[in-house]
C-alpha distance (Angstrom), angle and dihedral (degrees) to the residues before:
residue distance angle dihedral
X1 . . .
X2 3.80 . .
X3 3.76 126.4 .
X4 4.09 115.4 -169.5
X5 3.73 84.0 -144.2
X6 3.75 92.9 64.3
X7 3.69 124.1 91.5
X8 4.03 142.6 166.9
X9 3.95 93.2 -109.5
X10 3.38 137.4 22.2
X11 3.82 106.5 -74.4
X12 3.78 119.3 -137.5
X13 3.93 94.0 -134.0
X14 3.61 91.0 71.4
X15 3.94 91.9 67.6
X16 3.98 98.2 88.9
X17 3.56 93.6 49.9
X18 3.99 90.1 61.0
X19 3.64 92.4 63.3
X20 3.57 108.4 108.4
X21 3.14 104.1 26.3
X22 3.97 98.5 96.9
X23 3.66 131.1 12.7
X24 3.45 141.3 -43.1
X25 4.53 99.6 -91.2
X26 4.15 83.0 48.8
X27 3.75 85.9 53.9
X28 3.48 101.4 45.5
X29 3.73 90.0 48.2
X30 3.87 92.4 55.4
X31 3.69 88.1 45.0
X32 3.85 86.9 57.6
X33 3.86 97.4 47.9
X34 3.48 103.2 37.3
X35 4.10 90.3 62.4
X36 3.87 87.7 51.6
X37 4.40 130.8 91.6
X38 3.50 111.7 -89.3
X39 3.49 87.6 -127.9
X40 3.91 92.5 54.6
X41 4.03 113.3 100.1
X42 3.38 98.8 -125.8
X43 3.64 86.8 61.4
X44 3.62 106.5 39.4
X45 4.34 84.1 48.0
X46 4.02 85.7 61.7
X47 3.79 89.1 43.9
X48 3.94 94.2 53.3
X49 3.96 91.4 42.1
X50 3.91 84.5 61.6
X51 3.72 89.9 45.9
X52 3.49 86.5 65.8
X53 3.38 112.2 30.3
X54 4.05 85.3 59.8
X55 3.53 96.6 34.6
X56 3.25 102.3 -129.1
X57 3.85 101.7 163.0
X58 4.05 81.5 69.1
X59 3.88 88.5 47.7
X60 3.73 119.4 112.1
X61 4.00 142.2 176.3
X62 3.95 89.8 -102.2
X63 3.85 96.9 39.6
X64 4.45 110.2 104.2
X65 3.94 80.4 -124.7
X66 3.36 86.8 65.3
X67 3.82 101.7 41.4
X68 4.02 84.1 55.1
X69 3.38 96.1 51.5
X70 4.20 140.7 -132.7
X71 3.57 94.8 -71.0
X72 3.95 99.7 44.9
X73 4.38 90.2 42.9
X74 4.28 85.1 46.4
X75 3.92 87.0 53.2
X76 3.65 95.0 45.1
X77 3.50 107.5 41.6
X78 3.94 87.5 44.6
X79 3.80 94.9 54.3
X80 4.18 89.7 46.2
X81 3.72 91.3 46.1
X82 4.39 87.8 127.6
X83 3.80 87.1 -153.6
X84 4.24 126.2 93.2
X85 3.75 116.4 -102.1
X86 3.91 93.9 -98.0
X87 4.10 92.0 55.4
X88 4.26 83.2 50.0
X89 3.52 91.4 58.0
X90 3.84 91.2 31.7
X91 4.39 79.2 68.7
X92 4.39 85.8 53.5
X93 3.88 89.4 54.7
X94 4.25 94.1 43.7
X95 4.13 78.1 45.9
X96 3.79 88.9 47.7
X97 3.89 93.4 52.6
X98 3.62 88.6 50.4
X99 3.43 95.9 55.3
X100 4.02 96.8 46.1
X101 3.83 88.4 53.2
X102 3.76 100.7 54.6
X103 3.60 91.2 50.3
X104 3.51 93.2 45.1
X105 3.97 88.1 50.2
X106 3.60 86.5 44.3
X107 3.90 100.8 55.4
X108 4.14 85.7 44.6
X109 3.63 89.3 54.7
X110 3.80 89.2 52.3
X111 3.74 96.8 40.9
């Protein structure tokens, strides 16, 4: 079964339709990121965060998650997250980290 709403990653355009679904400091942070490149760090840290917190690298055309969709897994696994608001966006600034030191590792490899 295919569902156009399914993809291999976490896709960006699924970002505004978290907002709402916890507090106000998730909100605001989605608010931020959504606005930004996808290419910008910021952006792709919020992106990878998501690719965890579904697991999507586990994800695959047979799975349910994928027969719901992106956008219907996001919601989901966002609202179940067990932890408080600060802890979810605690997982964005690990993500964040992550992000700064591959590119950092990246441009020393290339320098």
């Amino acid at each position: 079964m295919y569902n156009n709403d399914t993809e291999l990653l976490f896709p960006s355009r699924v970002l505004k339709d978290l907002i709402g679904i916890r507090g106000d400091e998730f909100d605001d942070l989605l608010k931020v990121v959504i606005d930004l490149p996808e290419k910008d760090p910021d952006h792709l840290a919020m992106v990878l965060m998501m690719t965890k917190l579904n697991g999507c690298l586990s994800c695959n055309s047979d799975s349910f998650r994928a027969m719901r969709g992106c956008t219907q897994c996001s919601i989901l696994n966002v609202r179940r997250y067990r932890g408080s608001e600060k802890q979810l966006n605690g997982l964005y600034v690990r993500a964040r980290k992550e992000i700064t030191r591959v590119v950092e590792a990246r441009y020393k490899s290339e320098g």
